[in-house]
C-alpha positions as CSV (number, residue, x, y, z in Angstrom):
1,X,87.5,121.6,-157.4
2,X,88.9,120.0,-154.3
3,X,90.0,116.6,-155.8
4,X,87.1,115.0,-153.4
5,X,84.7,112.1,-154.2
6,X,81.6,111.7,-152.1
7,X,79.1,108.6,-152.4
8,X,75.7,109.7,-151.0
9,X,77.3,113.3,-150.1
10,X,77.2,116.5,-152.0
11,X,79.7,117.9,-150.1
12,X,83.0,115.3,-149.3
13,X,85.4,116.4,-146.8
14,X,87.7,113.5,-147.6
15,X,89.6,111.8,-151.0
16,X,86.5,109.5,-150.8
17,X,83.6,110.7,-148.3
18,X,80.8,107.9,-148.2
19,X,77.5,108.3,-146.6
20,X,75.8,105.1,-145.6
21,X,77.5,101.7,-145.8
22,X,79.5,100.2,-147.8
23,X,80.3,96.5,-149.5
24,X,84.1,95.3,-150.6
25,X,83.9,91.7,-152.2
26,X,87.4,91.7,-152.9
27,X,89.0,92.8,-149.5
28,X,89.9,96.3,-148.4
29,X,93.1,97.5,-147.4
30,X,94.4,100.6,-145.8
31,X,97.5,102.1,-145.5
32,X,97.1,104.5,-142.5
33,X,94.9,104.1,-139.5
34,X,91.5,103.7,-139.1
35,X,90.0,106.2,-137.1
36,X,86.3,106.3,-135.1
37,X,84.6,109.7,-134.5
38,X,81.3,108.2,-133.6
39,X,81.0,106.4,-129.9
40,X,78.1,104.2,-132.4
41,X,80.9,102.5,-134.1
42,X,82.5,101.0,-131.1
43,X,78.4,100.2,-130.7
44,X,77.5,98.4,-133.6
45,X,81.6,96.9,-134.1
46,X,83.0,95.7,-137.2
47,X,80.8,92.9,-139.0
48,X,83.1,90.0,-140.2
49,X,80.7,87.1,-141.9
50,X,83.2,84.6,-142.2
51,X,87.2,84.2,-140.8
52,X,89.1,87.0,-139.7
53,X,92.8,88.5,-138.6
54,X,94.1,91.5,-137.9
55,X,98.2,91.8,-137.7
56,X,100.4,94.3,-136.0
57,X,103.7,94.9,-136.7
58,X,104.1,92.0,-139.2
59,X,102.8,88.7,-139.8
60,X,104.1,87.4,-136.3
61,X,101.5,89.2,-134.4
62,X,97.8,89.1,-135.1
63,X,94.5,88.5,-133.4
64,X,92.4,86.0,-135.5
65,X,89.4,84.1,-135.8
66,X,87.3,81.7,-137.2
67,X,83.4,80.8,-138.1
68,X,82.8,77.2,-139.3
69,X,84.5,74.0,-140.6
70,X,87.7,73.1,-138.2
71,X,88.5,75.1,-135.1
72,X,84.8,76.6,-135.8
73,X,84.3,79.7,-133.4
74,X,87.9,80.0,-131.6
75,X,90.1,82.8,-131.4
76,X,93.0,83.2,-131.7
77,X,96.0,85.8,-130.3
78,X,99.6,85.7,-131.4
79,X,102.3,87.8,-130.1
80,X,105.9,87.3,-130.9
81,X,105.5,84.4,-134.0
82,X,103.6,82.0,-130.9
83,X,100.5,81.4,-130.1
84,X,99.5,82.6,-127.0
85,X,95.9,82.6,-125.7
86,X,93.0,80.9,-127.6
87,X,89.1,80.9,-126.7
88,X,87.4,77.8,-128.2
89,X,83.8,78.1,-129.8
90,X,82.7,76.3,-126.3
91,X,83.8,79.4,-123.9
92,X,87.2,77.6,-122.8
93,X,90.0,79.8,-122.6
94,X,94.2,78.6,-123.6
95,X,97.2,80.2,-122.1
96,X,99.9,78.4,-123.5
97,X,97.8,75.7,-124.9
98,X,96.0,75.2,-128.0
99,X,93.5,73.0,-127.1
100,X,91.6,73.9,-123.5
101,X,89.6,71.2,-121.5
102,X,88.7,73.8,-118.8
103,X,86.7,77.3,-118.7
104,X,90.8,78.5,-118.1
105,X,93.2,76.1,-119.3
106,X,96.9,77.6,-118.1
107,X,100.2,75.9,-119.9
108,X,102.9,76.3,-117.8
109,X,103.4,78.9,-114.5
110,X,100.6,81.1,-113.5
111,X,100.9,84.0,-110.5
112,X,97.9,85.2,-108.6
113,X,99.1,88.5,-106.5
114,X,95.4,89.2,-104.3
115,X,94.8,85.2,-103.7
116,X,92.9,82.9,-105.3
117,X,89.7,81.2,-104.0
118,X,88.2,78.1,-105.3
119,X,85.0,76.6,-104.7
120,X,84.4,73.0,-105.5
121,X,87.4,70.2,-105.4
122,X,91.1,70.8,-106.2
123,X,93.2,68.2,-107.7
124,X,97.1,68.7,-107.1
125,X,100.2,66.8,-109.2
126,X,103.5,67.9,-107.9
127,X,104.9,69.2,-104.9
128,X,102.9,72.1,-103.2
129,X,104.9,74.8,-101.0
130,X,103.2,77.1,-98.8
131,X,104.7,80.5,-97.6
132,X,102.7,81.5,-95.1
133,X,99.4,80.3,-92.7
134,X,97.1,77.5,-93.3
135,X,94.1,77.5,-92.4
136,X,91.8,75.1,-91.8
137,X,87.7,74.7,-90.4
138,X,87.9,71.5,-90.9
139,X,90.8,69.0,-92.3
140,X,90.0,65.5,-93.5
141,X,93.0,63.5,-95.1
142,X,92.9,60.0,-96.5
143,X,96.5,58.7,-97.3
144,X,97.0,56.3,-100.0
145,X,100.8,56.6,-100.5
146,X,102.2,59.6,-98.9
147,X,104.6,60.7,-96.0
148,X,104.1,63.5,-94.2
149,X,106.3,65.0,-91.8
150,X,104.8,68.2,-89.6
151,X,107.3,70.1,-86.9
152,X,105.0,71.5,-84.4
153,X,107.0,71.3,-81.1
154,X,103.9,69.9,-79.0
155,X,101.7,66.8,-79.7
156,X,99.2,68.8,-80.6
157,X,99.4,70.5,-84.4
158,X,100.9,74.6,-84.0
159,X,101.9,74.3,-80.3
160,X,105.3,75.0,-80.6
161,X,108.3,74.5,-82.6
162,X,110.0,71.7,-81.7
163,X,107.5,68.9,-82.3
164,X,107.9,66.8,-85.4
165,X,104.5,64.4,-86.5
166,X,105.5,61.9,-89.3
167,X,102.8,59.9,-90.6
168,X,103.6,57.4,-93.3
């Protein structure tokens, strides 16, 4: 009498009220939003057996994956009609770049507000400004085609101002 269907119900509260789960061969597609009323679903997550995408406000934005053959395991995040972040199948995370050698690969500028601390080696192309304090427990240099020129004031490093050290 109330226009509802149930699969495995007696009693549908919905259009179509299914108990238990449920198999589309042929895709699935809904108009309105999807809605979770059981903390379990966010538990057990959507099951995807092969490539997946899920777009947002047109074609231009969508999160997407993939499981086998080319590009097996990466995905994928597009905002704007770009790509902008990928995670290969090997853990290394793009910004900016498709193809990440490195656990973070960044493409272009990056901005680190609370610091940044790095343990291991750094490798630096380019010019490198500091605004603010250096310090150092203990400085080693080896110059193989560089010119440095340090105002300290003093012949000792951070005396005073009105020192300049040029090495070359």
């Amino acid at each position: 009498s109330t226009g509802n269907v149930g699969i495995g119900t007696t009693s549908p509260s919905y259009k179509l009220d299914v108990s238990g789960s449920g198999n589309f061969t042929d895709g699935l597609t809904v108009t309105g939003s999807i809605t979770a009323t059981n903390q379990s679903f966010f538990e057990k997550g959507i099951f995807l057996n092969s490539n997946f995408r899920i777009d947002w406000g047109g074609s231009n934005n969508y999160i997407a994956g993939t499981q086998g053959g080319v590009g097996a395991g990466n995905i994928r995040i597009q905002t704007g009609g770009s790509e902008r972040i990928r995670v290969i199948g090997t853990g290394e995370v793009g910004i900016g770049t498709t193809s990440p050698s490195y656990k973070l690969d960044v493409s272009g500028s990056a901005r680190f507000t609370d610091g940044i601390e790095v343990t291991g080696s750094t490798i630096h192309n380019g010019d490198l400004t500091v605004d603010g304090i250096i310090t150092a427990k203990e400085f080693h240099t080896e110059f193989v085609s560089a010119s440095i020129i340090y105002q300290s004031g003093s012949t000792k490093f951070g005396d005073t101002s009105d020192d300049v050290h040029q090495f070359t």
